[in-house]
RODO-2510 file (C-alpha; in nm, 4 decimals, decimal comma):
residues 127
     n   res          X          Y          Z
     1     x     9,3704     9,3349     9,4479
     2     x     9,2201     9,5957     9,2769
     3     x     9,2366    10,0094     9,3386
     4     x     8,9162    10,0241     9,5167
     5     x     9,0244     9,7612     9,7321
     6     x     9,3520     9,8320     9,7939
     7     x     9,2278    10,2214     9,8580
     8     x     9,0292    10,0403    10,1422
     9     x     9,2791     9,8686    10,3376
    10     x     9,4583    10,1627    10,3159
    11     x     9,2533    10,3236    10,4963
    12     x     9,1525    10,0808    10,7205
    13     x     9,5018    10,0948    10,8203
    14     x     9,5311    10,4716    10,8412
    15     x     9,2207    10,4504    11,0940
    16     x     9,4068    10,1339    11,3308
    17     x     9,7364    10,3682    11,3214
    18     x     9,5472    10,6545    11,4335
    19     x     9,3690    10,4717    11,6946
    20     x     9,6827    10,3056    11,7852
    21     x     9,8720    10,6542    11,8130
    22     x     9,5604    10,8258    12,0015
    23     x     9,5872    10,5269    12,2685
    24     x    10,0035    10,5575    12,2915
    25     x     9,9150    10,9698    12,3158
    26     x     9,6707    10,8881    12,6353
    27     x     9,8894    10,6303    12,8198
    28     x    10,1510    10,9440    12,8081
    29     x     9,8695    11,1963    12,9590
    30     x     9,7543    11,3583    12,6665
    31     x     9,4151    11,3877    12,6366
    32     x     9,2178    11,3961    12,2832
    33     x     9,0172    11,6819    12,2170
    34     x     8,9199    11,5426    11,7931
    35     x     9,0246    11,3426    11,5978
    36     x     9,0033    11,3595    11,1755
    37     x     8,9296    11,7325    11,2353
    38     x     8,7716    11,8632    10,8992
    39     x     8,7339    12,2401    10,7906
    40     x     8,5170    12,3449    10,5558
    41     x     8,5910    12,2692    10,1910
    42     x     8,7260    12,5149    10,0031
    43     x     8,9197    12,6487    10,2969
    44     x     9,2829    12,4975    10,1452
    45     x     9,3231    12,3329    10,5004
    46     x     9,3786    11,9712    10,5475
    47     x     9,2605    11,7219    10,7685
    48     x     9,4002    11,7392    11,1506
    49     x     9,4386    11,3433    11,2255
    50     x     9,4452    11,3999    11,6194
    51     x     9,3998    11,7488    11,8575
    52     x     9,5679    11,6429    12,1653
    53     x     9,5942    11,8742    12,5181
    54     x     9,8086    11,8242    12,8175
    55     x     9,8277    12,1375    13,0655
    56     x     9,8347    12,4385    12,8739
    57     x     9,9686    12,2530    12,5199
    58     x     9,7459    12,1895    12,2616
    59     x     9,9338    11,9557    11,9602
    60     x     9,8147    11,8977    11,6389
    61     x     9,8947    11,5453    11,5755
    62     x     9,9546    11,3867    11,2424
    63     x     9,9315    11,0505    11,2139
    64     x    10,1968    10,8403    10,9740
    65     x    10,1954    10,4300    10,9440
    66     x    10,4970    10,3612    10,7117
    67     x    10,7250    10,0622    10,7121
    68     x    10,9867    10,3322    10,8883
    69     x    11,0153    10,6542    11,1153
    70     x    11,2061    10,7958    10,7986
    71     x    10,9737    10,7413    10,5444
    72     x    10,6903    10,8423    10,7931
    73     x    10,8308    11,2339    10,8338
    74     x    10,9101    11,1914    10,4784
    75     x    10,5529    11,2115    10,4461
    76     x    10,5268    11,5178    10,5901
    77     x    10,6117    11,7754    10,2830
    78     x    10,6172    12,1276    10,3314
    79     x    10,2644    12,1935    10,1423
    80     x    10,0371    11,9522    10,3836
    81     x    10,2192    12,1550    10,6376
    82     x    10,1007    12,4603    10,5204
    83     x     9,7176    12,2743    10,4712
    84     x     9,7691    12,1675    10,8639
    85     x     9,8501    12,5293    10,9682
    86     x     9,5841    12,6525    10,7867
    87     x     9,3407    12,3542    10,9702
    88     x     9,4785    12,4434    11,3153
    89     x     9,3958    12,8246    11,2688
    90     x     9,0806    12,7520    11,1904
    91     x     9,0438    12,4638    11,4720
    92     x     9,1776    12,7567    11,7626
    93     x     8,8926    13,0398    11,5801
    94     x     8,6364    12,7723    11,6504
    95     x     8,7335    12,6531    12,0089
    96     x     8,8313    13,0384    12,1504
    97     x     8,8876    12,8553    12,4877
    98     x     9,1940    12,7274    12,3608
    99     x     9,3525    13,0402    12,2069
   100     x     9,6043    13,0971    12,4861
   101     x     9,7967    12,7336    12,4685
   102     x    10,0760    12,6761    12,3133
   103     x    10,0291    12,5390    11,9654
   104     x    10,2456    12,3067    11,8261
   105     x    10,2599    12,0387    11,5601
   106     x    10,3759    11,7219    11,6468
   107     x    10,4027    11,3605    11,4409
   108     x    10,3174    11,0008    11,5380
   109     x    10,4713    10,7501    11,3074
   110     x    10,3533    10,3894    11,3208
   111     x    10,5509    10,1224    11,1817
   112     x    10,4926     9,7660    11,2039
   113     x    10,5539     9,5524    11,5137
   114     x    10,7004     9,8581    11,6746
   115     x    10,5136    10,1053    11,9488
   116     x    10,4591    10,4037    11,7922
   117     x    10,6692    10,6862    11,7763
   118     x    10,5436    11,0341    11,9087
   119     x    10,7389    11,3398    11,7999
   120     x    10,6871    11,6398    11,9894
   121     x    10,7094    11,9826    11,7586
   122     x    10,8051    11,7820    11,4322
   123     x    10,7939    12,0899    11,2531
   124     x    10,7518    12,4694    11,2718
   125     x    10,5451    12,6379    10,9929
   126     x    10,6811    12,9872    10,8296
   127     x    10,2762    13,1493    10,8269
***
């Protein structure tokens, strides 16, 4: 397989996790506001996989398919977390209605032939 195409089922598995992970997120009463949430370029914030609400919390979901929960947080490193924060202020300037949930950032790892696992305030930021 070459880069192009293996770049391409990557991705096309990044997209199935993430609609996997949005559909787990529902069945346990969250509801999706976005999903692959983009600011503008130039910004130095990343892309928010999923924005998820239920009752007064609004998470910022990202989405992980690795072989295992581990390597899936692994992921994770403190610089996209930064990118993430830095997505989610900008996310709660451009929705105001949301500005008095809670915030927090949560994780959804999806490894093969298992459900996926949602976990709730994965990390804390330092701003």
């Amino acid at each position: 397989m070459n880069r192009a195409a293996a770049g391409r089922a990557s991705h096309r598995r990044g997209l199935a996790a993430e609609s996997f992970a949005a559909w787990a997120l529902r069945l346990k009463g969250w509801r999706i506001l976005a999903r692959r949430v983009r600011p503008p370029r130039g910004s130095g914030a990343g892309e928010i996989d999923l924005v998820a609400r239920r009752g007064g919390t609004v998470a910022f979901v990202e989405i992980k398919a690795r072989p295992s929960e581990g390597a899936g947080l692994f992921a994770i490193d403190p610089h996209q977390q930064r990118r993430l924060l830095r997505a989610a202020e900008w996310f709660i300037k451009s929705h105001p209605e949301l500005s008095g949930c809670d915030l927090r950032f949560d994780a959804v790892v999806v490894c093969p032939g298992r459900w996926p696992r949602h976990l709730p305030d994965a990390w804390r930021v330092d701003a």
